[in-house]
C-alpha positions in Angstrom: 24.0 3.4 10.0 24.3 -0.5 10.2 21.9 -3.1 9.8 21.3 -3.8 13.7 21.2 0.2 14.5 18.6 0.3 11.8 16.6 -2.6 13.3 16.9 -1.5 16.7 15.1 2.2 16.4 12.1 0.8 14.2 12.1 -2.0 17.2 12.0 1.4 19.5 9.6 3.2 17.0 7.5 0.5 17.1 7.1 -0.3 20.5 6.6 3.5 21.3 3.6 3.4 18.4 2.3 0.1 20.2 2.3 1.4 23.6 0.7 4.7 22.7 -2.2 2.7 20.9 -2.7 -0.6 22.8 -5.6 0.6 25.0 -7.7 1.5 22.1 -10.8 -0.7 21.2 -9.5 -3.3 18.5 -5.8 -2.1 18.5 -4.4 -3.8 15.7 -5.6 -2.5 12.7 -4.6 1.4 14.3 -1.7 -0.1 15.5 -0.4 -1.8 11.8 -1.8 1.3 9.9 0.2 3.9 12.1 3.4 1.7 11.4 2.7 1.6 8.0 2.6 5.6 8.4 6.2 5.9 9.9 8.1 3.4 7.8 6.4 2.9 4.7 5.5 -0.7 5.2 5.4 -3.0 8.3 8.6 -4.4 9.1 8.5 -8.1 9.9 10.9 -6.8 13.3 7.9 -5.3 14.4 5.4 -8.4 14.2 6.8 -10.3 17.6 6.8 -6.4 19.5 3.3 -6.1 18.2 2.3 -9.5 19.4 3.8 -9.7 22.6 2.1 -6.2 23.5 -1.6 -7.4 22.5 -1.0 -11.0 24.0 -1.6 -12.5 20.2 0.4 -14.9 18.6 2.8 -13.6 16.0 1.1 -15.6 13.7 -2.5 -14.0 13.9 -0.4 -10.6 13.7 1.2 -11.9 10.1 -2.6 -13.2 9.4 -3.6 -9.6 9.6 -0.8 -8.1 7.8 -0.9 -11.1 4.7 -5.0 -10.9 4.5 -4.9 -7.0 4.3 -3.5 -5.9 0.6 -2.7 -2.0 2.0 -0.4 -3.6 4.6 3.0 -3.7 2.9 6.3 -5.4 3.9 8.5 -3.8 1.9 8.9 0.0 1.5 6.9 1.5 -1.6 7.9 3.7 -4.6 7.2 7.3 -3.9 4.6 7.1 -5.4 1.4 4.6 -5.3 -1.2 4.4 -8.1 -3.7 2.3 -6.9 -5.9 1.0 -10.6 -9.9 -0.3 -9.7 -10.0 -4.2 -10.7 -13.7 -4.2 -9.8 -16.3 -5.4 -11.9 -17.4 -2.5 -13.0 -14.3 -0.7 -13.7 -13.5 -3.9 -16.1 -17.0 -3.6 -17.7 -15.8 -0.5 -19.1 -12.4 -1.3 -20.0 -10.6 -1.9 -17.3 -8.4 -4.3 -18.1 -6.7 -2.7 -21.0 -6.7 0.6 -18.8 -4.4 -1.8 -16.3 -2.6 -3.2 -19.6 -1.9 0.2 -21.0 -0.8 1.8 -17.5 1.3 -1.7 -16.5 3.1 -1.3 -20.2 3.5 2.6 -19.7 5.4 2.1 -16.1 6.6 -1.0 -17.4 5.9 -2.8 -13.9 2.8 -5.1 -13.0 1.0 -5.1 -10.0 1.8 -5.2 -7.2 5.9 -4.5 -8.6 7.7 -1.4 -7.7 10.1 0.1 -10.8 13.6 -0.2 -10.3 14.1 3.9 -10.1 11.7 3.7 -7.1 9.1 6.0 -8.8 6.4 4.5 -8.5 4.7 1.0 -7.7 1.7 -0.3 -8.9 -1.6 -2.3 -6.5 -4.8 -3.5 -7.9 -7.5 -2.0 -5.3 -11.3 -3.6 -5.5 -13.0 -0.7 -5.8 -12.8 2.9 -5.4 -16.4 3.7 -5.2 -16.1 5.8 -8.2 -18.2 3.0 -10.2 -20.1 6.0 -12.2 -17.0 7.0 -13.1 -15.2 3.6 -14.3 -12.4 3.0 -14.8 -10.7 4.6 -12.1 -7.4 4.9 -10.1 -6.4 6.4 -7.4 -2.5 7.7 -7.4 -1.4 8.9 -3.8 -4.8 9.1 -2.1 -6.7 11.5 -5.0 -8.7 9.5 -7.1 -9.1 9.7 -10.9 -12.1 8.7 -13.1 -12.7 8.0 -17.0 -9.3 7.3 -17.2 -8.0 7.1 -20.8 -5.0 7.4 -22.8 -4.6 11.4 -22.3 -5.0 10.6 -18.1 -2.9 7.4 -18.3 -0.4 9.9 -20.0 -0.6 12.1 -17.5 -0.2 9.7 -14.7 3.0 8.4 -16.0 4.5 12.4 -16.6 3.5 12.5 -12.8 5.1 9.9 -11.3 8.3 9.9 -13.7 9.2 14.0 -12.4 
């Protein structure tokens, strides 16, 4: 498939996903999300489409998409471990939990590995504070992480 053919069905995809959710209350956030949903990240093709459909600029629509750190704009590894940079994650070891897991994967945050594995986000909390520190990898979350869990994580993600 070529580049244009590429950028014209996620133009199509995208304005289908607008014009199903424009009439909602607050539409952008649903609208970015579900994007997010079908392609993995929002594609900057689909920032003027967005834009034009909710009479916005294109810049308050990149505004939303840059101030938001789940909105991506570039696909992400197949999987996502999401590690709690929250104070009270750090206050009980946080940061060399983040150390250990960034040397582990050998990626920092917010890096994907070059065999597309997995890619690494900082999150501000989890709500799993009684169980510090924590991490959440695709969507379940993980407390008390420790050398056997950060272990674990990396098997998971490397199969």
């Amino acid at each position: 498939m070529s580049m244009q053919a590429a950028s014209t069905q996620i133009a199509s995809r995208a304005a289908a996903i607008v014009d199903e959710m424009k009439a909602l209350e607050g539409p952008l956030l649903p609208i970015l999300h579900e994007i997010q949903e079908e392609f993995g990240h929002v594609p900057a093709e689909t920032l003027p489409i967005i834009a034009k459909v909710l009479n916005i600029s294109n810049a308050e629509v990149h505004g939303v998409v840059t101030f938001y750190h789940d909105y991506r704009n570039h696909p992400a590894g197949r999987h996502v471990l999401k590690v709690c940079r929250a104070e009270a994650c750090q206050s009980m070891g946080g940061d060399a939990i983040a150390a250990q897991i960034s040397q582990a994967l050998g990626i920092g945050f917010h890096e994907t590995a070059k065999d597309n594995s997995v890619t690494l986000e900082p999150v501000y909390c989890l709500g799993l504070c009684a169980c510090a520190p924590a991490a959440m990898l695709d969507g379940e979350v993980i407390g008390r992480l420790d050398a056997d869990k950060i272990e674990e994580i990396v098997r998971e993600v490397r199969s």
